[in-house]
N, C-alpha and C positions, 0 to 999 in steps of 0.2 A: 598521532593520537591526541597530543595536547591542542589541536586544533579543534578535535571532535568534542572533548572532556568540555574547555569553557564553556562555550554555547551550551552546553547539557546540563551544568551545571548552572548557570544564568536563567537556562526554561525551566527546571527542574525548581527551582525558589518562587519562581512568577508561577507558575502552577498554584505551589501551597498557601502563595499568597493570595489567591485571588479565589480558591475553587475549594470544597471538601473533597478529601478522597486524598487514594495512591497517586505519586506523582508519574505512574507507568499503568498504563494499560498490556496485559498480557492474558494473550489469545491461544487459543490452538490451530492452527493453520494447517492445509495438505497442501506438501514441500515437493521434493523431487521424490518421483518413482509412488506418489498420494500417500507417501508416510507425515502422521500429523509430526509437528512439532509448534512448539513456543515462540511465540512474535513476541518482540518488547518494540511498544511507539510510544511516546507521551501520550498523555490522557487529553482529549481533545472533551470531552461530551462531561456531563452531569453524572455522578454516582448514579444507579438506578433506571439509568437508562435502557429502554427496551433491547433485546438483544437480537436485533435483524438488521438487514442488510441495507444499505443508506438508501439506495433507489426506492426502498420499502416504507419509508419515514414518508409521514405527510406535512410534518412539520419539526422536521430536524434541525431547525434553529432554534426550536423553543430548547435544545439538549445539550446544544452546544455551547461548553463555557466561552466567555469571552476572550481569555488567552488562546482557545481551541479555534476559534475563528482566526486569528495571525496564523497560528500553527499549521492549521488545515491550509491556507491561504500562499504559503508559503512553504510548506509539505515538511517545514520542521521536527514535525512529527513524528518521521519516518526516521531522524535520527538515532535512535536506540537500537534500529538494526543491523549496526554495524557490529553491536551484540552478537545478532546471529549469521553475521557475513565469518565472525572470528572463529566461532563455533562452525562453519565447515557448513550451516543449515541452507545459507542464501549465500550469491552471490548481488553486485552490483544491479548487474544486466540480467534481464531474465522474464518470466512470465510471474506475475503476480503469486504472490503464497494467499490461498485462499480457505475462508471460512466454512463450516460445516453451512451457514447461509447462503453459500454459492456452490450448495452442492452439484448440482446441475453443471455448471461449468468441470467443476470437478471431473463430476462421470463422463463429460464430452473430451475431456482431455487423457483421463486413462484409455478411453477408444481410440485416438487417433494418437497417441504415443509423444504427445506434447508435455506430460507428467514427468518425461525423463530426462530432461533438463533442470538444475536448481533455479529454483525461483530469485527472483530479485527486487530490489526495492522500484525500479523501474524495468517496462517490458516495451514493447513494441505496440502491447493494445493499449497500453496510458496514454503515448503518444500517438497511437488513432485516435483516441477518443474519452477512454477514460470510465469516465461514470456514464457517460451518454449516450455509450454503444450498449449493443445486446449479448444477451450472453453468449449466442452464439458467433457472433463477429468475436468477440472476446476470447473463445476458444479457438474457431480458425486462425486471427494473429498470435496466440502462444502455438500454435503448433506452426507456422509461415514461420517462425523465429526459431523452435526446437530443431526446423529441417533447414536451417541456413543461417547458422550460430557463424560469425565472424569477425574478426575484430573492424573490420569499416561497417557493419551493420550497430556493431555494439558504442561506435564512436558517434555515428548516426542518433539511434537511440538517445544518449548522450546529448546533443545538442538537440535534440527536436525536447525532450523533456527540462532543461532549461530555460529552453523558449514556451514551453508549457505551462512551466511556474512562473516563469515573467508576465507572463498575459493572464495566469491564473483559469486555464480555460480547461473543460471539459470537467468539474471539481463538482457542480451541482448536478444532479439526476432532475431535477427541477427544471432546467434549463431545456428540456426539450421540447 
């Protein structure tokens, strides 16, 4: 835990030092089985910022503070939900926990029963693609992972999303 806390604590000061605002960004997300719950990330964006879905942004650099560029850059961000790993909400491995702006995937995933699985900080479609697939590819790979949850898929996972943030790829919706 003391591993997780420094780093949290080190982003959590360079936030307030550099940005106005909470040093946590907290969302409602639809979890395992589409019950909402509570994400905690660091706050990567500007107070005030519009509340839609990044692929939707036409200039979502003009929002993002500049510790939120390292953070996004290096998925630091995502830190805070080991929060909701402890809390029972997410696991590690898993299909994204998603915003009432990806409702759409949502409802493709209650249909095909990919919803009942707990969501994770990493999934299977991050490491397809990420922000540069479609929703619907996005929903086919949470359910390709809901029907064939195992642990060499989830170690897989696991190294393909390392290699993900090393190379920093699939992070812009712009990039396509």
């Amino acid at each position: 835990m003391v591993v997780v806390m420094i780093p949290g604590i080190v982003i959590a000061v360079l936030i307030k030092l550099t940005s106005k605002g909470p040093v946590f960004f907290v969302q409602d997300r639809f979890g395992q089985h589409s019950k909402k719950f509570r994400i905690y990330k660091f706050r990567t964006m500007a107070v005030g910022t519009p509340s839609v879905a990044n692929q939707d942004f036409t200039n979502i650099d003009s929002y993002i503070t500049p510790i939120g560029k390292i953070l996004r850059a290096t998925s630091l961000d995502e830190l805070p939900q080991v929060i909701n790993i402890l809390h029972g909400e997410m696991s590690f491995i898993g299909p994204r926990p998603l915003a009432s702006t990806d409702i759409e995937v949502v409802e493709i995933r209650k249909t095909s029963g990919a919803d009942q699985v707990r969501p994770g900080i990493t999934g299977l479609a991050q490491v397809k693609g990420r922000n540069l697939i479609t929703n619907e590819d996005k929903a086919r790979f949470d359910f390709e992972y809901s029907t064939n949850v195992s642990l060499w898929l989830d170690v897989t996972i696991i190294f393909r999303t390392a290699t993900s943030v090393i190379l920093q790829s699939g992070i812009n919706a712009q990039e396509r």
